[in-house]
C-alpha positions in Angstrom: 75.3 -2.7 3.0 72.2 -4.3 2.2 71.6 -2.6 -1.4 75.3 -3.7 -1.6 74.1 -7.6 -0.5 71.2 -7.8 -2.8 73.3 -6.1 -5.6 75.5 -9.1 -5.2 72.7 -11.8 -4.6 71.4 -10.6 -7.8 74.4 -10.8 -9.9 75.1 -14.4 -8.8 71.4 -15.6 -9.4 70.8 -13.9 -12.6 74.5 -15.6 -13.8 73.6 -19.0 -12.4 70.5 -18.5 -14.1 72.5 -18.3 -17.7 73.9 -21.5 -16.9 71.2 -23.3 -15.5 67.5 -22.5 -15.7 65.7 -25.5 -14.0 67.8 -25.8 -11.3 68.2 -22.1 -10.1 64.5 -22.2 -10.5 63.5 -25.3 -8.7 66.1 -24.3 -5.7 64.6 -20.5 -5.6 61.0 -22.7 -5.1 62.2 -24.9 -2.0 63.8 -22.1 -0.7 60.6 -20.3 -0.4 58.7 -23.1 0.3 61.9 -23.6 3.8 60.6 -19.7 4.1 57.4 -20.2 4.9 57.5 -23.7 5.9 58.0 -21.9 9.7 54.4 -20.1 9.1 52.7 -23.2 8.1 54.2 -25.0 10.8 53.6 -22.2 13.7 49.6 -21.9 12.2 49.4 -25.9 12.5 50.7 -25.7 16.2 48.3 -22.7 17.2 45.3 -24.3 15.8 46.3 -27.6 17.8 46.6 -25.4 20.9 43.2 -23.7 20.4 41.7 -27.1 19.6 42.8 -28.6 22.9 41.8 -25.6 24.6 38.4 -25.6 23.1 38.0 -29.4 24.1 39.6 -28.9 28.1 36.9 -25.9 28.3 34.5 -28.0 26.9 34.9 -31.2 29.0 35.2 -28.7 32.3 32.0 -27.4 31.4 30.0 -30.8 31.5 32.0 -31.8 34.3 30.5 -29.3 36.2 27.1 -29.7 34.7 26.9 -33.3 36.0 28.3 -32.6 39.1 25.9 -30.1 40.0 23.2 -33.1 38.8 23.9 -35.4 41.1 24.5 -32.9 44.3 20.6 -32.3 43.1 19.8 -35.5 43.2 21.5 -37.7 45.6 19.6 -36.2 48.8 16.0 -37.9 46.8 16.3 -41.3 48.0 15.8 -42.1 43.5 
């Protein structure tokens, strides 16, 4: 079945092809570029997600850093 759906893919492009080059060709480029369109947008959403990650960690961190300042030095009297 799917040499039989290629086999049949292939004769369509290769006779739209004969009939018009440019457009067979510029539609077989946005069709990959709606291929991987899904990869670049999945990458863009996990390096947002790490970003905000990194930055939450980050602000905890010094959150706790200055909290643990001040319990140091609120009992001095300044």
């Amino acid at each position: 079945m799917l040499l039989s759906t290629i086999s049949i893919v292939t004769f369509l492009v290769l006779v739209a092809y004969d009939v018009w080059p440019i457009g067979v060709s510029v539609m077989g480029v946005l069709v990959v570029l709606l291929i991987f369109l899904q990869f670049i947008m999945y990458a863009m959403h996990r390096f947002s997600a790490s970003t905000s990650h990194i930055w939450t960690a980050g602000k905890n961190a010094t959150d706790k850093v200055v909290r643990g300042f001040r319990k140091l030095t609120s009992g001095h009297g300044g």
